[in-house]
N, CA, C and O atoms as a Tripos MOL2 file, in Angstrom:
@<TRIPOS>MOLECULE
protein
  256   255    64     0     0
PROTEIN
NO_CHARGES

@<TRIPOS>ATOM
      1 N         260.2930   20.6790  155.9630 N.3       1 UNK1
      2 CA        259.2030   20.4670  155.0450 C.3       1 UNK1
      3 C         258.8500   18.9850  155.0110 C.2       1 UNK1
      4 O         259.8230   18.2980  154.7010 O.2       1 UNK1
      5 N         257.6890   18.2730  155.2510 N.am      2 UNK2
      6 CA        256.7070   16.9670  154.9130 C.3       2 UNK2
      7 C         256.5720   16.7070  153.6600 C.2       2 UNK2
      8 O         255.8180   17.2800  152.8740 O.2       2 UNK2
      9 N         257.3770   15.7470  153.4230 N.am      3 UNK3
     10 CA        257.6210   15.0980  152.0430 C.3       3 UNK3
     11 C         256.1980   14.1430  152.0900 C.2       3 UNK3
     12 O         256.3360   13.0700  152.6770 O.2       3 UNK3
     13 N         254.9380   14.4190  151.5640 N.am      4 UNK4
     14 CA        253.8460   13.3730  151.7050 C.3       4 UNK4
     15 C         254.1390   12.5070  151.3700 C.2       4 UNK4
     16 O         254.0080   11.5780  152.1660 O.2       4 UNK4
     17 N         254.8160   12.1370  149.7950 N.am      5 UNK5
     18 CA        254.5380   11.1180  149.2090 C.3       5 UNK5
     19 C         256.0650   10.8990  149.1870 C.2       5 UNK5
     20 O         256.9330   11.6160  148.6900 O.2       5 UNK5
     21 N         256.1780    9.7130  149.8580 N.am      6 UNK6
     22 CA        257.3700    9.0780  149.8930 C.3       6 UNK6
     23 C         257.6900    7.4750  149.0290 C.2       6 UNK6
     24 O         256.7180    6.8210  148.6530 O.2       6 UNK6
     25 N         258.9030    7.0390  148.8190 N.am      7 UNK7
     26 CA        258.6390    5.6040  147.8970 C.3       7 UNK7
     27 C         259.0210    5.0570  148.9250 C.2       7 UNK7
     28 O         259.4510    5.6150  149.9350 O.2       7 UNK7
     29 N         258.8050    3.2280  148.6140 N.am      8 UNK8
     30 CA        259.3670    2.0970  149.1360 C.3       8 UNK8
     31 C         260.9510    2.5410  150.3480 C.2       8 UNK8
     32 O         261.0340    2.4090  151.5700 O.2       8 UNK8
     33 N         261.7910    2.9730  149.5300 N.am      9 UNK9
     34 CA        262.9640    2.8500  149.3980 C.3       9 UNK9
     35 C         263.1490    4.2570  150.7700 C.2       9 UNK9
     36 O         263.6170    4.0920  151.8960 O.2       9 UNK9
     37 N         262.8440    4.9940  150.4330 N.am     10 UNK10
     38 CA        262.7940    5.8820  151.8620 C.3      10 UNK10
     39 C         262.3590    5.8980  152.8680 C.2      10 UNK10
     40 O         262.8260    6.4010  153.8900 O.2      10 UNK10
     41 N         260.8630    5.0380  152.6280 N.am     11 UNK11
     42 CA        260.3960    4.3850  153.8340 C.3      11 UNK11
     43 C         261.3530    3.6370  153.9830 C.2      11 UNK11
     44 O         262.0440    4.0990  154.8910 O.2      11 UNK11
     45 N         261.6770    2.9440  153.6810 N.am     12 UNK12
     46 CA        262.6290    1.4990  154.1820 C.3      12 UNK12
     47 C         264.2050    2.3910  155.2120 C.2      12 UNK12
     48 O         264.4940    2.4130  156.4090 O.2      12 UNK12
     49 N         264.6470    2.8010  154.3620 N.am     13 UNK13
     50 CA        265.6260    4.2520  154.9320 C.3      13 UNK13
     51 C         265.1220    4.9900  156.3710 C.2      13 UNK13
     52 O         265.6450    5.0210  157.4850 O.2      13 UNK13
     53 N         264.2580    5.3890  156.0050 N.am     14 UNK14
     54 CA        263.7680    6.2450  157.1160 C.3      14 UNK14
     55 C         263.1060    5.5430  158.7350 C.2      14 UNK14
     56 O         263.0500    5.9640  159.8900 O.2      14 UNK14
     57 N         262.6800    4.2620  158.0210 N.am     15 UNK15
     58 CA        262.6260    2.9720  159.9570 C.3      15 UNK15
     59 C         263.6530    2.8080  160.1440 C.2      15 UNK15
     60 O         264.0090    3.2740  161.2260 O.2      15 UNK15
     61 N         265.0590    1.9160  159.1030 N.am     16 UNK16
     62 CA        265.8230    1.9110  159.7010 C.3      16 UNK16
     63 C         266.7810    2.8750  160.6720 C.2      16 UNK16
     64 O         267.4650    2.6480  161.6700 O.2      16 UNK16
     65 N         266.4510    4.2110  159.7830 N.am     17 UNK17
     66 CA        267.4600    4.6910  160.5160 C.3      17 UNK17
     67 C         266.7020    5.3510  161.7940 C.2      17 UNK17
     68 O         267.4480    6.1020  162.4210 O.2      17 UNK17
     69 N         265.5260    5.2510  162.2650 N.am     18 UNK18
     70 CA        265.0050    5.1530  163.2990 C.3      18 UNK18
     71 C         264.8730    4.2830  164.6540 C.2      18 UNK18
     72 O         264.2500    4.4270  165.7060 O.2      18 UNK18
     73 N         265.8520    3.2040  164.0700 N.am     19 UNK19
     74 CA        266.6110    1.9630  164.7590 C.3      19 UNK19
     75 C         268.2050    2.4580  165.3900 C.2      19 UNK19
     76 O         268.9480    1.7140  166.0300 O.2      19 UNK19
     77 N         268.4770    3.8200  165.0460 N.am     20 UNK20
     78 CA        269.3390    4.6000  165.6360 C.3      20 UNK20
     79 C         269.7200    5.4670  166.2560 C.2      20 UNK20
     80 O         270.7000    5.5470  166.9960 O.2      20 UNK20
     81 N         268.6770    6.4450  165.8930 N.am     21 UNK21
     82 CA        268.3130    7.8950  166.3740 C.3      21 UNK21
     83 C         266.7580    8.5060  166.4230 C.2      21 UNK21
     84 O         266.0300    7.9770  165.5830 O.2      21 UNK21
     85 N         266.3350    9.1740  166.9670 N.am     22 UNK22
     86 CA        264.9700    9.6390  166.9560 C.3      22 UNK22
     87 C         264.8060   10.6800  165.7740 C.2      22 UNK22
     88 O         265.3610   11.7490  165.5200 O.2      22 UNK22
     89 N         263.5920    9.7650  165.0110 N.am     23 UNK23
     90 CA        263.4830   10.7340  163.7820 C.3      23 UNK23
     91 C         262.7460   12.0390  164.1010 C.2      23 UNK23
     92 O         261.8930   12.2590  164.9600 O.2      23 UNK23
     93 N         263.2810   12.8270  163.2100 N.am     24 UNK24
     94 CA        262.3480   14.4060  163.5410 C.3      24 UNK24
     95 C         261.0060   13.8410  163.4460 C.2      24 UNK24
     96 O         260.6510   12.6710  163.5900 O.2      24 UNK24
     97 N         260.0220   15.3520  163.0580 N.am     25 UNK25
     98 CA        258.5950   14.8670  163.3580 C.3      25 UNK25
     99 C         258.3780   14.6790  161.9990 C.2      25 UNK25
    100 O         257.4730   13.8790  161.7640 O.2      25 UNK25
    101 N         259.1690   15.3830  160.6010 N.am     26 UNK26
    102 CA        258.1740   15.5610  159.2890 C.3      26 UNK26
    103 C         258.8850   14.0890  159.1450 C.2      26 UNK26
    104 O         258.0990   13.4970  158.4060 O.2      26 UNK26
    105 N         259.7690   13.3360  159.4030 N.am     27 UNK27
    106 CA        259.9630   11.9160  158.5470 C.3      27 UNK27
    107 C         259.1810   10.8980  159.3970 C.2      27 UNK27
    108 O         258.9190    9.7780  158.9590 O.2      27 UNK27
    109 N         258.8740   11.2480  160.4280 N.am     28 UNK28
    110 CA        257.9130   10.1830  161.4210 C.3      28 UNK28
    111 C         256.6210   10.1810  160.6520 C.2      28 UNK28
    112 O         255.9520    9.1670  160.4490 O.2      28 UNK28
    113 N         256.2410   11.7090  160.1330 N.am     29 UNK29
    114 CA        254.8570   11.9360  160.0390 C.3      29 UNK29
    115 C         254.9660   11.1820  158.0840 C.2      29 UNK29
    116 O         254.1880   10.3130  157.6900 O.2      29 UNK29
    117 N         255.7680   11.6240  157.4480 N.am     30 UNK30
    118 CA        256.0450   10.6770  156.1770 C.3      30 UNK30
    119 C         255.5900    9.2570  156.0030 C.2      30 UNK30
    120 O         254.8110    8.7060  155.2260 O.2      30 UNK30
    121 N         256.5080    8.7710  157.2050 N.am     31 UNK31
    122 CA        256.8190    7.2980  156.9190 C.3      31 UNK31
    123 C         255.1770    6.5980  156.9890 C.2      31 UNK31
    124 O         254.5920    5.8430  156.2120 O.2      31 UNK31
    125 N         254.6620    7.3910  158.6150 N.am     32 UNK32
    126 CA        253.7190    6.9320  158.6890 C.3      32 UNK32
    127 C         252.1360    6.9660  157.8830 C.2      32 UNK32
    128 O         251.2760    6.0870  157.8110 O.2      32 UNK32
    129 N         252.1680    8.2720  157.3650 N.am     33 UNK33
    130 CA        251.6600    8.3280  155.9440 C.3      33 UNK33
    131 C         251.8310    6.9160  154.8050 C.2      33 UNK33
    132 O         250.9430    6.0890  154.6000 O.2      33 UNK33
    133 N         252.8230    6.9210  154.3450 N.am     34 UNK34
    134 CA        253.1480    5.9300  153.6470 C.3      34 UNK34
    135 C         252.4690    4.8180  153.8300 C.2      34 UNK34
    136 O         251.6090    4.2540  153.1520 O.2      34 UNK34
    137 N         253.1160    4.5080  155.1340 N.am     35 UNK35
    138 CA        252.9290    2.8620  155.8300 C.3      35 UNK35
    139 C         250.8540    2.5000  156.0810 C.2      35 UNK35
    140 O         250.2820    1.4120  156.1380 O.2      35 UNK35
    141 N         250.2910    3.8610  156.1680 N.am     36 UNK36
    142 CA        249.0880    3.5710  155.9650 C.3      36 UNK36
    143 C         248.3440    3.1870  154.8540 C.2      36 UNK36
    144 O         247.1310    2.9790  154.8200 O.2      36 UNK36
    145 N         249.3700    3.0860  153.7020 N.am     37 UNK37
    146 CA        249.2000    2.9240  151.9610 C.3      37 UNK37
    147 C         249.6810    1.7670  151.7560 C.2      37 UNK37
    148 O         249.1530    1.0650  150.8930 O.2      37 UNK37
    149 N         250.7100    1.3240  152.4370 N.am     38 UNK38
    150 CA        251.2830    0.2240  151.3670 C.3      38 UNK38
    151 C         251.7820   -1.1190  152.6260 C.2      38 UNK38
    152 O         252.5280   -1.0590  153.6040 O.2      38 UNK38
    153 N         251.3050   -1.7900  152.2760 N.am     39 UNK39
    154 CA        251.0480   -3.0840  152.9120 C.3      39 UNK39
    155 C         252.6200   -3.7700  153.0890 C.2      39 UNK39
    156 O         253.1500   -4.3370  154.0440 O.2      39 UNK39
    157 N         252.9370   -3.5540  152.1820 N.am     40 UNK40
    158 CA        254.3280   -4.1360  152.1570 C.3      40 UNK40
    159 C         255.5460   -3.8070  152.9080 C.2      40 UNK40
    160 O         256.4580   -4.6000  153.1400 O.2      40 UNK40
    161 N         255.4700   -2.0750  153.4190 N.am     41 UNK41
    162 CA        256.0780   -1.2640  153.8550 C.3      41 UNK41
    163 C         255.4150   -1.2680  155.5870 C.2      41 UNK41
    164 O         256.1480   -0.7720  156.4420 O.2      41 UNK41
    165 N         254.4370   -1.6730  155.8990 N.am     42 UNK42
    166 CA        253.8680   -2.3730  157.3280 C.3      42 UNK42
    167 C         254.4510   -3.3590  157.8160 C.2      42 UNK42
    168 O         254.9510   -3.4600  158.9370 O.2      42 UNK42
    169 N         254.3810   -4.4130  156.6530 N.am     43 UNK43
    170 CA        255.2160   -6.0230  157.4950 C.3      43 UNK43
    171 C         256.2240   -5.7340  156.9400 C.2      43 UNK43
    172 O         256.6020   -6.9040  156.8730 O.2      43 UNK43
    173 N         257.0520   -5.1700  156.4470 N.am     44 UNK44
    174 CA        258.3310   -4.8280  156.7520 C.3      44 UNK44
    175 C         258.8120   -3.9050  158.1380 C.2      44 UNK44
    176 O         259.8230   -3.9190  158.8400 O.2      44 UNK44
    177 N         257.6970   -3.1990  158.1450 N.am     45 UNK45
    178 CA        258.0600   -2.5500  159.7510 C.3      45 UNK45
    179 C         257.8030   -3.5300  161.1470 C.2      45 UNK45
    180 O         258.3570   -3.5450  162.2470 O.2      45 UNK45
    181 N         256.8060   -4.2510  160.6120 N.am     46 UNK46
    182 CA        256.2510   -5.8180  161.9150 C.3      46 UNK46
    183 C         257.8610   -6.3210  162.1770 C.2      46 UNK46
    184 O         258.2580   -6.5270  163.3240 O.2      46 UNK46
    185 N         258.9390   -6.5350  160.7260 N.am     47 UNK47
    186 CA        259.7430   -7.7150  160.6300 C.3      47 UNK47
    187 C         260.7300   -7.3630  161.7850 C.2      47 UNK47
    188 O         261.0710   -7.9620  162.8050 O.2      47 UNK47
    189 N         261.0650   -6.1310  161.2180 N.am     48 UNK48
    190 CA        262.4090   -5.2980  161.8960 C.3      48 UNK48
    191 C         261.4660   -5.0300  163.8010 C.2      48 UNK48
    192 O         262.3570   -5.2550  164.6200 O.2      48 UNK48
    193 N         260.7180   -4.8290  164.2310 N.am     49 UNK49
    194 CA        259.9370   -4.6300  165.4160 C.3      49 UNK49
    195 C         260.5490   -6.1160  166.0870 C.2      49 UNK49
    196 O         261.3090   -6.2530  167.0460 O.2      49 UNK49
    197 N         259.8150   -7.3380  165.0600 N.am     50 UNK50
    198 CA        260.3940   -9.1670  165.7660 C.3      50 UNK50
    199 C         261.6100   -8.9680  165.9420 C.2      50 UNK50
    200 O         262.0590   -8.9580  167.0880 O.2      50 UNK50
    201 N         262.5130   -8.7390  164.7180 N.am     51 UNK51
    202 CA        263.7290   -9.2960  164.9500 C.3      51 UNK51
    203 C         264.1420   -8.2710  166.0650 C.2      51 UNK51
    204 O         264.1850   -8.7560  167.1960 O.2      51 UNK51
    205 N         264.5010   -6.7420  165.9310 N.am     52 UNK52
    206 CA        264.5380   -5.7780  167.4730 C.3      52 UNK52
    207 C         263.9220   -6.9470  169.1740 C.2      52 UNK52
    208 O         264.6430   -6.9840  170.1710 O.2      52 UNK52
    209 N         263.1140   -7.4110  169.1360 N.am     53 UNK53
    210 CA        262.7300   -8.2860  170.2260 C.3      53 UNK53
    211 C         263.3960   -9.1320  170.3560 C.2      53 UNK53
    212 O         263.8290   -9.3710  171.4830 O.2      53 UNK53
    213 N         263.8050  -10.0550  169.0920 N.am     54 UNK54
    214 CA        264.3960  -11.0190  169.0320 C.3      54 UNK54
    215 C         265.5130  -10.9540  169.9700 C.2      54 UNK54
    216 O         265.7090  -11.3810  171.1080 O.2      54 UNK54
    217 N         266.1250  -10.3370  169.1920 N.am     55 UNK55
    218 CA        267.6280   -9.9350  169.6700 C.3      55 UNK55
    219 C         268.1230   -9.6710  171.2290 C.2      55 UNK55
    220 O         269.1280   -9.9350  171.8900 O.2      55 UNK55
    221 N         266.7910   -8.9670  171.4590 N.am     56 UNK56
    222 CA        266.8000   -8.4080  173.0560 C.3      56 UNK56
    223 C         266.6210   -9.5490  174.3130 C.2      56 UNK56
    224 O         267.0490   -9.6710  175.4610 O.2      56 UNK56
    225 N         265.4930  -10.5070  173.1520 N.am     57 UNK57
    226 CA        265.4890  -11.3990  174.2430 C.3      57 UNK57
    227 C         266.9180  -12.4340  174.3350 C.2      57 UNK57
    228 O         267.3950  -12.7870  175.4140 O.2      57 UNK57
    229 N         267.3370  -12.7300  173.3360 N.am     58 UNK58
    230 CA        268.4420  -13.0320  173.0740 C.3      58 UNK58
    231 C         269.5900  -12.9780  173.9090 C.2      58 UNK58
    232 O         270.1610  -13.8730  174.5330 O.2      58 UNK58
    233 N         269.8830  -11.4530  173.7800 N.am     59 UNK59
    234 CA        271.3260  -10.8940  174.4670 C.3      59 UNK59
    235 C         270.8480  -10.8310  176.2590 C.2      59 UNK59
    236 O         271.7410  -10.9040  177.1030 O.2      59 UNK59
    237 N         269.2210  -10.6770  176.7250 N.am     60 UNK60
    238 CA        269.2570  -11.4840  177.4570 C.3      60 UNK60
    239 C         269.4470  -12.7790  177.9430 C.2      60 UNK60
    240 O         270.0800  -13.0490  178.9640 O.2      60 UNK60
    241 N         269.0370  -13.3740  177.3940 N.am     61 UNK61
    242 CA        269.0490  -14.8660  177.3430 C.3      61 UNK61
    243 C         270.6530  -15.1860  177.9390 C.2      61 UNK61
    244 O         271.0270  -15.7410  178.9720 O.2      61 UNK61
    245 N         271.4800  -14.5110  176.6860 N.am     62 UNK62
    246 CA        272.8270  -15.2050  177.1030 C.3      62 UNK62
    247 C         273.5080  -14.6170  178.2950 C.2      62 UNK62
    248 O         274.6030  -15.0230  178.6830 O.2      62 UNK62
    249 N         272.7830  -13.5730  178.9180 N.am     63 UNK63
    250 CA        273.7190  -12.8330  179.9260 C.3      63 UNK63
    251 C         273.5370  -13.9750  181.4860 C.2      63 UNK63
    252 O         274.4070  -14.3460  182.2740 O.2      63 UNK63
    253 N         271.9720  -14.2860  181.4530 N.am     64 UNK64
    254 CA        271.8990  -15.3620  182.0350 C.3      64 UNK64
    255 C         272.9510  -16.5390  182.3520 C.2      64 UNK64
    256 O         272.5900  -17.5380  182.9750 O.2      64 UNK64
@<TRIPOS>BOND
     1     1     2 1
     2     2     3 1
     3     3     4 2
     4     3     5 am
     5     5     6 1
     6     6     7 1
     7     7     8 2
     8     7     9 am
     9     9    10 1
    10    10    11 1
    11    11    12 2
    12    11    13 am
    13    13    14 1
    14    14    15 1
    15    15    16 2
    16    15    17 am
    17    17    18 1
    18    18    19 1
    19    19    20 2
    20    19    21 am
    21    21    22 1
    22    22    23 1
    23    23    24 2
    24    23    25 am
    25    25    26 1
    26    26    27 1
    27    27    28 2
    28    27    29 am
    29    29    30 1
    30    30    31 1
    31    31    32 2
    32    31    33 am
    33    33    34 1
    34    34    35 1
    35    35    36 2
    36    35    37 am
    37    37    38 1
    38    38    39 1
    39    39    40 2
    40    39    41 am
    41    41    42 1
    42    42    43 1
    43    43    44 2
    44    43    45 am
    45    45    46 1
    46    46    47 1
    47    47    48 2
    48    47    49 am
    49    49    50 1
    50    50    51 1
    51    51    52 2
    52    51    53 am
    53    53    54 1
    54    54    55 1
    55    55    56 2
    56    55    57 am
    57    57    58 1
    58    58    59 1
    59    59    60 2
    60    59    61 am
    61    61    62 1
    62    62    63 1
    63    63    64 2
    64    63    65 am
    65    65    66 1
    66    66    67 1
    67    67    68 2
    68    67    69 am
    69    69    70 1
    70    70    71 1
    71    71    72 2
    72    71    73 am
    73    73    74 1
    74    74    75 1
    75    75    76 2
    76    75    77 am
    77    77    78 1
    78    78    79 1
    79    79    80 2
    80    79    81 am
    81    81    82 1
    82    82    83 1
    83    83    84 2
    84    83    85 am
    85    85    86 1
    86    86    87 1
    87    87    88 2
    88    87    89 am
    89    89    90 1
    90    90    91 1
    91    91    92 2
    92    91    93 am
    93    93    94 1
    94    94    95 1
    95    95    96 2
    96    95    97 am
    97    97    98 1
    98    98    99 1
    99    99   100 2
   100    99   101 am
   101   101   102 1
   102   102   103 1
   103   103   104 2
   104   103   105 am
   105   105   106 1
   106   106   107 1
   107   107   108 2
   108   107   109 am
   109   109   110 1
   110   110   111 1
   111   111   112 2
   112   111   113 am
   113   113   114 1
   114   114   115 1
   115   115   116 2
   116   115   117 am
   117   117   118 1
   118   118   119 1
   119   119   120 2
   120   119   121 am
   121   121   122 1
   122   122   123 1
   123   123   124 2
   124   123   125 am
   125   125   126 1
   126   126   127 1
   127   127   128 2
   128   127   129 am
   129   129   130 1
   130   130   131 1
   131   131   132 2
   132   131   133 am
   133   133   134 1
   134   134   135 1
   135   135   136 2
   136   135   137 am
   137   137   138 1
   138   138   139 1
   139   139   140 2
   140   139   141 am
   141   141   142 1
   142   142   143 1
   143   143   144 2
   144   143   145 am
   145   145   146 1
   146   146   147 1
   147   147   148 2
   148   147   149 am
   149   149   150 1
   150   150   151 1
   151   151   152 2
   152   151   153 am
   153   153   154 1
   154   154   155 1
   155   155   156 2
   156   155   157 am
   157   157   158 1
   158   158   159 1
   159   159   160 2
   160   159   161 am
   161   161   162 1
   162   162   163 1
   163   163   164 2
   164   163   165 am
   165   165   166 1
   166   166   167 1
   167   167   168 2
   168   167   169 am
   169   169   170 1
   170   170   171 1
   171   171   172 2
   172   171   173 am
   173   173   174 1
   174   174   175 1
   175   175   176 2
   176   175   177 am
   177   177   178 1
   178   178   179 1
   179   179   180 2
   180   179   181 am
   181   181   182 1
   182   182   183 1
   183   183   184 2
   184   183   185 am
   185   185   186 1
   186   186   187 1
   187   187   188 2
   188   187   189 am
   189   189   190 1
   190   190   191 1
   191   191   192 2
   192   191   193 am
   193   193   194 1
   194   194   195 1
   195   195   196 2
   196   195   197 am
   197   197   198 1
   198   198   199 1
   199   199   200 2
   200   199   201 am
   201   201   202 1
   202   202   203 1
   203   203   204 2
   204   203   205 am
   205   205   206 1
   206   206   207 1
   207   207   208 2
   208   207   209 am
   209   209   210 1
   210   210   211 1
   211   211   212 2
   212   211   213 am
   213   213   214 1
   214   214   215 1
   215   215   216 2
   216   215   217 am
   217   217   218 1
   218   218   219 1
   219   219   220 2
   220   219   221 am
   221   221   222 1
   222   222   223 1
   223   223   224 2
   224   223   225 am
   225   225   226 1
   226   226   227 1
   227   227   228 2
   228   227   229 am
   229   229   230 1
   230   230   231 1
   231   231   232 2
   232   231   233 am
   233   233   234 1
   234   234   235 1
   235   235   236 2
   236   235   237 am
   237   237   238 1
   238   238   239 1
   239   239   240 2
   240   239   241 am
   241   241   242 1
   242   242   243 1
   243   243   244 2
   244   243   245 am
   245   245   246 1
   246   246   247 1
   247   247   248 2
   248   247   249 am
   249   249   250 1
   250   250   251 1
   251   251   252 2
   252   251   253 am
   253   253   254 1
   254   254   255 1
   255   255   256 2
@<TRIPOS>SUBSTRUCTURE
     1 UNK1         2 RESIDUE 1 A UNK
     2 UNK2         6 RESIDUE 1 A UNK
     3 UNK3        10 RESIDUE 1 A UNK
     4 UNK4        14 RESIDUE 1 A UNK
     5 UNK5        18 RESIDUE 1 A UNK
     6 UNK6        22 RESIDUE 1 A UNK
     7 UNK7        26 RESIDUE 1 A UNK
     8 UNK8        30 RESIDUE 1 A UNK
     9 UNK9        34 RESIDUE 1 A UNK
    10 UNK10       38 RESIDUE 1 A UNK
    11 UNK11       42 RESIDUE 1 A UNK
    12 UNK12       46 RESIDUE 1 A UNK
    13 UNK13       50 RESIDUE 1 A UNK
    14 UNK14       54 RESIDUE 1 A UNK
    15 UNK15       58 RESIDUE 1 A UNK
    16 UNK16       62 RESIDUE 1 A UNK
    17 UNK17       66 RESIDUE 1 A UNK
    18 UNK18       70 RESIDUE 1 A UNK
    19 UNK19       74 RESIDUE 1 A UNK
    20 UNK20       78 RESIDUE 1 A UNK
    21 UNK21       82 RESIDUE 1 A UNK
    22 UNK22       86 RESIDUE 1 A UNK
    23 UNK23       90 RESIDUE 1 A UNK
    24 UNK24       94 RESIDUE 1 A UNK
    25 UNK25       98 RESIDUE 1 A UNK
    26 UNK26      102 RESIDUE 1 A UNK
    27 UNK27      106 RESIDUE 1 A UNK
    28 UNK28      110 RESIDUE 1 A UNK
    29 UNK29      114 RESIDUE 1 A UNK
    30 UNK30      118 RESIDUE 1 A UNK
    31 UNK31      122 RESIDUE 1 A UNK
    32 UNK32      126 RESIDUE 1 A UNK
    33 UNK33      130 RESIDUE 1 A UNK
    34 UNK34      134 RESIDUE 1 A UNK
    35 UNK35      138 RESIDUE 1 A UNK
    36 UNK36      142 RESIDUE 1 A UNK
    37 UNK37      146 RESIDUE 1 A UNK
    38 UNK38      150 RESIDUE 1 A UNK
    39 UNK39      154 RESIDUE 1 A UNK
    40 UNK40      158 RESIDUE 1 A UNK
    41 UNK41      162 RESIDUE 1 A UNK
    42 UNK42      166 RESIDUE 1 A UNK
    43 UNK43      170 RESIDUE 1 A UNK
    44 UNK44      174 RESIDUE 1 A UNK
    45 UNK45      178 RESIDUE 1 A UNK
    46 UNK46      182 RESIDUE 1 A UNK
    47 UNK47      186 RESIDUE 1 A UNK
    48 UNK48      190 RESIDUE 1 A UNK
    49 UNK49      194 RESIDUE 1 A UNK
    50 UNK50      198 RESIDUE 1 A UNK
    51 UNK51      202 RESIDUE 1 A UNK
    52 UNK52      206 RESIDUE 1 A UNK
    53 UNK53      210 RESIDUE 1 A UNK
    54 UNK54      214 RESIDUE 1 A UNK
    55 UNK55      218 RESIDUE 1 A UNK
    56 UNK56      222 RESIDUE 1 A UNK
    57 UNK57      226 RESIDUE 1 A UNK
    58 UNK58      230 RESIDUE 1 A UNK
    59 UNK59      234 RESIDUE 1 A UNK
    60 UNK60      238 RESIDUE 1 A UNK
    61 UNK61      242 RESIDUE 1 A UNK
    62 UNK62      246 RESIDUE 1 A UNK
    63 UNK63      250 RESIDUE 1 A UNK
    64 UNK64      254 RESIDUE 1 A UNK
C-alpha cells in the first residue's frame, strides 16, 4: 500500500535507507511525492547525492 502523505522524518528514513538497498516501488513512489512538496526534503536529497560522489571520488583518489 502507497503511503501518499509522508513526514520529514520518513522521507529522511526512506533515502537513506535507499543508500543500501533498492527501495520497493510504493516507498520510491512516496518519497518522491513528498520531495515534490517540500523543499527541504530535495536539498537534503542534493546533500547525501554530493557527499555519495564525494566519497567515491575520494576512495578513488586514494587507491591511486
Amino acid at each position: 500500500m502507497i503511503k501518499l502523505k509522508i513526514t520529514c522524518r520518513e522521507a529522511t528514513r526512506i533515502l537513506l535507507n535507499g543508500e543500501d538497498r533498492t527501495l520497493p516501488l510504493a516507498e520510491r513512489l512516496s518519497l518522491r511525492l513528498h520531495q515534490r512538496a517540500c523543499g527541504n526534503c530535495r536539498r537534503f536529497a542534493r546533500q547525501v547525492a554530493l557527499m555519495r560522489q564525494a566519497s567515491a571520488r575520494w576512495r578513488h583518489y586514494s587507491e591511486d
